[in-house]
C-alpha positions in Angstrom: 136.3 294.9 38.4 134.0 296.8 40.1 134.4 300.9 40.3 132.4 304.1 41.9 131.0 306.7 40.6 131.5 309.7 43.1 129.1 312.7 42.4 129.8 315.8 42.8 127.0 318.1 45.1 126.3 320.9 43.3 125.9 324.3 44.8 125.6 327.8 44.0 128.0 330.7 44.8 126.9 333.4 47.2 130.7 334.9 47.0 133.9 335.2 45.6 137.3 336.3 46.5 140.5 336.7 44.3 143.8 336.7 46.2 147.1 337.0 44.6 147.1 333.1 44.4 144.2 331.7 44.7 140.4 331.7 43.7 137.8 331.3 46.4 134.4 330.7 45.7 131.7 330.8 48.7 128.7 328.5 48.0 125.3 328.7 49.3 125.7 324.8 51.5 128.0 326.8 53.2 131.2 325.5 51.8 133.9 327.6 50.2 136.1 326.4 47.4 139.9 327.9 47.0 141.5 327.0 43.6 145.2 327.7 42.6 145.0 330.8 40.3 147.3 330.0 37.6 144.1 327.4 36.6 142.7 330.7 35.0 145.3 333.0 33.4 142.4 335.8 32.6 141.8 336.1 36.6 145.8 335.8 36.9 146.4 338.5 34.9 143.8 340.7 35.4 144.3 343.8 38.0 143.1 343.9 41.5 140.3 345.7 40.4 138.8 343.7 37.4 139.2 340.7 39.7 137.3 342.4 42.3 134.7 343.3 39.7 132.5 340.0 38.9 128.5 338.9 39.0 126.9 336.1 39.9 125.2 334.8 36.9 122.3 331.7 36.2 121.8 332.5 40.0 125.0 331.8 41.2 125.8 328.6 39.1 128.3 330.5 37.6 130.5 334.1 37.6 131.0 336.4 35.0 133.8 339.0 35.8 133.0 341.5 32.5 136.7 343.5 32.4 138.0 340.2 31.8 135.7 338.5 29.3 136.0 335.3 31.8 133.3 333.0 32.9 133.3 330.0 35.0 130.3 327.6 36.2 130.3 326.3 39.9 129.9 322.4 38.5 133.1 323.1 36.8 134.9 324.9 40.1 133.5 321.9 42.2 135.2 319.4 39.7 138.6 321.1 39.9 138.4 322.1 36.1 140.8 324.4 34.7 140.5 326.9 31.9 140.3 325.2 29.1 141.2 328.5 26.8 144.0 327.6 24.5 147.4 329.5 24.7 146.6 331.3 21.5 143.3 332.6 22.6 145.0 333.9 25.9 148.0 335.2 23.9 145.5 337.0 22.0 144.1 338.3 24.6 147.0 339.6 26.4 148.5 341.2 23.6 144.9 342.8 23.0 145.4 344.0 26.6 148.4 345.3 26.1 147.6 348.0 23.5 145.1 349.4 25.3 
């Protein structure tokens, strides 16, 4: 049997956006990318403002929003990825957020 490898174009981001239920990435080919939120819990449960706060890091193969201690690559976006943080690190990190 026989099977295909598909590969995956790799771009950079020139843009993101965080709505209430999605994240949508802007890439440089001209696409844009919109993934269900829930995938990353830190962006979920951040405020409007820490979501609106990011960079563009490794030249855009990647964003770093800093409020939220959250990174994500492109390649990883592209190949509909989730977060991979376990629940304890995020339950962690919420009740860390909580106290302050």
């Amino acid at each position: 049997m026989s099977s295909s490898r598909v590969d995956i174009q790799v771009a950079n981001a020139t843009g993101v956006c965080v709505t209430d239920d999605h994240l949508v990435v802007d890439l440089d080919d001209g696409r844009s990318i919109s993934l269900p939120l829930s995938w990353y819990p830190r962006l979920y449960h951040g405020t409007p403002p820490e979501r609106a706060s990011y960079r563009l890091i490794g030249g855009g193969e990647g964003v770093h929003w800093p409020d939220l201690d959250e990174d994500l690559r492109v390649e990883d976006l592209l190949a509909g990825r989730r977060s991979q943080e376990s629940q304890a690190s995020l339950e962690n990190w919420l009740s860390a957020r909580s106290r302050s």
